[in-house]
matplotlib code that plots the C-alpha trace (Angstrom):
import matplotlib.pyplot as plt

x = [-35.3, -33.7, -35.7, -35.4, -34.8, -32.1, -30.4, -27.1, -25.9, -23.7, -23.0, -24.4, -23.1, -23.8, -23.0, -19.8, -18.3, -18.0, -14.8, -12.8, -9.9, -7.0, -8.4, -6.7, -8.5, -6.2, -5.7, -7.6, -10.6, -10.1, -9.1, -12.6, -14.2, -12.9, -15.8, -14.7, -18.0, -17.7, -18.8, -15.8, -13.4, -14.3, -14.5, -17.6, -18.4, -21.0, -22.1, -24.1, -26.5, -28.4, -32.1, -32.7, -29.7, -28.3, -25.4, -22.5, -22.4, -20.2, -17.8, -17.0, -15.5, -16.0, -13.1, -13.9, -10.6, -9.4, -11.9, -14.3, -13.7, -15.4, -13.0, -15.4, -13.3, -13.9, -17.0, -19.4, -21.4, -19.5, -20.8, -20.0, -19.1, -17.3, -13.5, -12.2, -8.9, -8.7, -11.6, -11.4, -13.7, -13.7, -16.4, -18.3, -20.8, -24.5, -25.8, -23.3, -23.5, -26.9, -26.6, -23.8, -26.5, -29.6, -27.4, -27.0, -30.1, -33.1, -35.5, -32.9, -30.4, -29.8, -27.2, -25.8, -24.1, -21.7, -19.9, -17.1, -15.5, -11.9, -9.0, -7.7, -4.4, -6.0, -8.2, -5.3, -3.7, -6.9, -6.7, -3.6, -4.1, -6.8, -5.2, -2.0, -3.5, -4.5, -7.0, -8.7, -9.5, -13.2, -14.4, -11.4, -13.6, -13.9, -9.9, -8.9, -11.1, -10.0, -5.8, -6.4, -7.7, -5.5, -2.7, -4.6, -4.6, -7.9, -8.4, -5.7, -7.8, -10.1, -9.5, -8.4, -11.0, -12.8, -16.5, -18.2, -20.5, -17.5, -15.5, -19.2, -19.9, -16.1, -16.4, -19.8, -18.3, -15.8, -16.5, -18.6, -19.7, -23.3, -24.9, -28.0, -30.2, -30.8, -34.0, -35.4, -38.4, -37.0, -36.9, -33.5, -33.7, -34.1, -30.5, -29.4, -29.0, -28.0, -30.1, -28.7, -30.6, -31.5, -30.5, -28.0, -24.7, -23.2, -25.0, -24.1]
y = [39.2, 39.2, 37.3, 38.7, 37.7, 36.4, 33.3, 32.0, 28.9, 28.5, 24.9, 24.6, 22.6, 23.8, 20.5, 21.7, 24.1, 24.1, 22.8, 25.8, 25.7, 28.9, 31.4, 35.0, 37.1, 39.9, 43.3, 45.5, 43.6, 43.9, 47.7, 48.2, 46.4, 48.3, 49.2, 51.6, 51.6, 54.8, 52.9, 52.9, 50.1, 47.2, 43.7, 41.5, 37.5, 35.8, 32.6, 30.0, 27.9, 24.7, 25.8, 22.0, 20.8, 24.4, 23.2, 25.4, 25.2, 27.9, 31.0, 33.9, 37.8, 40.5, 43.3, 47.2, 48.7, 51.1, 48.9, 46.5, 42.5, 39.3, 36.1, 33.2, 30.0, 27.3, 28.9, 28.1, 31.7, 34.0, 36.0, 36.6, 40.6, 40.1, 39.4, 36.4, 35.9, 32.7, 33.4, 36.9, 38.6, 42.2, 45.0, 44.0, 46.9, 47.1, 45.5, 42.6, 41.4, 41.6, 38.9, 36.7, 37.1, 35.9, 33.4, 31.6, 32.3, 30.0, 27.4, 25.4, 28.0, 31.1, 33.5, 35.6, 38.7, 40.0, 43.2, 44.7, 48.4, 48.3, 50.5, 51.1, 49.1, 46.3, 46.3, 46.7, 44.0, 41.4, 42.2, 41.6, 38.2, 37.1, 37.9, 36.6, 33.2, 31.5, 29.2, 27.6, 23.9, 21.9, 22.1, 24.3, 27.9, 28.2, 27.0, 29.4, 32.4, 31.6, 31.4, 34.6, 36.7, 34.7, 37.5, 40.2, 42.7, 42.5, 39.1, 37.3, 35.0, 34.0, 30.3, 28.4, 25.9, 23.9, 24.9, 27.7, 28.4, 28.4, 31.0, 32.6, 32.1, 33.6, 36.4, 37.7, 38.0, 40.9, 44.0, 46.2, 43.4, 43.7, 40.9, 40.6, 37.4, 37.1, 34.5, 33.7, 31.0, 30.7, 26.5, 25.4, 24.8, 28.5, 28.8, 26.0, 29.4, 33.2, 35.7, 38.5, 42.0, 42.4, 45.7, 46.8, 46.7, 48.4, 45.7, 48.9]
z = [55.8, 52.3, 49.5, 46.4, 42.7, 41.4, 42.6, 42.5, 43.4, 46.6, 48.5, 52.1, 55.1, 58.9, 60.5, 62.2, 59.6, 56.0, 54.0, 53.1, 50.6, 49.8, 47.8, 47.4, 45.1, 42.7, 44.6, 42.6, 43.2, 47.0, 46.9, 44.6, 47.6, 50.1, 52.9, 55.3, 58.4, 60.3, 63.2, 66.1, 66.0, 67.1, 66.9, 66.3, 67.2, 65.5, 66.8, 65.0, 67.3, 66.6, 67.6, 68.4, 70.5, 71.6, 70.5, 68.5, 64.9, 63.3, 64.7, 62.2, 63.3, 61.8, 62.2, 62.2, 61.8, 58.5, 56.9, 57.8, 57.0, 57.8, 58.8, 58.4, 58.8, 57.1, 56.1, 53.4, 52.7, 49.9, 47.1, 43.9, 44.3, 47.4, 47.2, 49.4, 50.5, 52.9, 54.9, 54.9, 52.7, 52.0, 51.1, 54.4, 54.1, 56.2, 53.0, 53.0, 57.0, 56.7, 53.8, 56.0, 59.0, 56.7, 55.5, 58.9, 60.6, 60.1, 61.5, 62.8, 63.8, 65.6, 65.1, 68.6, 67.6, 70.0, 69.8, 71.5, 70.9, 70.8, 70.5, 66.7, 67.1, 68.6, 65.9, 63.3, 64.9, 64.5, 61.2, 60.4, 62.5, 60.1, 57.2, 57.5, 59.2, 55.8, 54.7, 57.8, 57.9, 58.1, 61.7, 62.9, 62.4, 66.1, 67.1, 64.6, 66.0, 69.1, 68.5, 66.8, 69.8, 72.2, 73.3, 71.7, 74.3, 76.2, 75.4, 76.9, 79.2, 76.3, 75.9, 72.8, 71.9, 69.0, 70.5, 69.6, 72.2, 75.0, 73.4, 73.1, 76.6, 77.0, 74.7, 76.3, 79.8, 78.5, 80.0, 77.5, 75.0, 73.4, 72.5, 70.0, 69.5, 65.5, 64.7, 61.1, 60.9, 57.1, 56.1, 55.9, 51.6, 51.8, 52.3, 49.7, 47.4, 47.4, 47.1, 45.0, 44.3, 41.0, 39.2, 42.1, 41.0, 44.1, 46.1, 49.3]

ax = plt.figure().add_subplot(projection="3d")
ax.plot(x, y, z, "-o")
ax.set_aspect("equal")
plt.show()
């Protein structure tokens, strides 16, 4: 996938989910950021599975509404020219959630992509969910996902749960979702950094 030249640090932990801790980057930085996919609104899990056990790792959504985000809770990927304000990060252009996907994806773990069109309020309304739910605790990525799209309309019987491959297995039986199976054969120290394109300042 992506492997290119210049590499910054980042911390890496899959067991579970990462540690996350409040961060809410200045306004003008997320305006500047501002990614608006002319894709129709929608609303898209990604699922992080052990390759060994089949076991759930991680749970992040990405939101397609007036622009597109990524909620990763209690994530571990960022980058350096993407604003974060407590797991929601901003700017999340083609570009960008193919970096998130790389990220994830490796020898030892798939990642299952699963999309669902949605109306625009619904998906104003996820957004506002994410945003205003703060800074998500170690190991609680998936119970936060799942409290969010619990009484969204069209996902009321979704349950609320700490594992991600049952709100996977949930999420895939909604009328309409696509699902996509990501694979990488990179090794797992591969991922210990982030890849960032030299000379590409837009990074779009």
């Amino acid at each position: 996938m992506y492997r290119i030249f210049m590499w910054v640090a980042v911390a890496l932990t899959l067991t579970a989910c990462g540690a996350a801790e409040p961060k809410w980057a200045p306004q003008d930085q997320v305006q500047a950021a501002r990614y608006v996919h002319d894709g129709p609104p929608s609303l898209t899990l990604y699922t992080v599975i052990s390759t060994g056990s089949g076991n759930g790792a991680h749970a992040g959504m990405m939101v397609n509404a007036d622009e597109r985000v990524m909620f990763d809770p209690a994530g571990t990927w960022h980058h350096p020219r993407l604003p974060e304000r407590n797991d929601v990060h901003y700017g999340m252009s083609p570009k960008m959630v193919n970096f998130y996907v790389d990220y994830h994806a490796r020898e030892t773990y798939d990642v299952i992509e699963q999309t669902i069109v949605v109306t625009p309020a619904v998906a104003a309304l996820v957004k506002r969910r994410v945003i205003e739910y703060g800074a998500v605790p170690k190991t609680q990525c998936t119970v936060a996902t799942s409290r969010i799209l619990r009484g969204v309309p069209g996902f009321e019987g979704l349950p609320q749960t700490w594992y991600p491959k049952v709100l996977m297995q949930a999420f895939g039986d909604l009328p309409g979702v696509t699902t996509r199976k990501i694979t990488d054969d990179d090794a797992d120290n591969n991922h210990g950094v982030l890849l960032v394109q030299a000379g590409d300042p837009a990074l779009k």
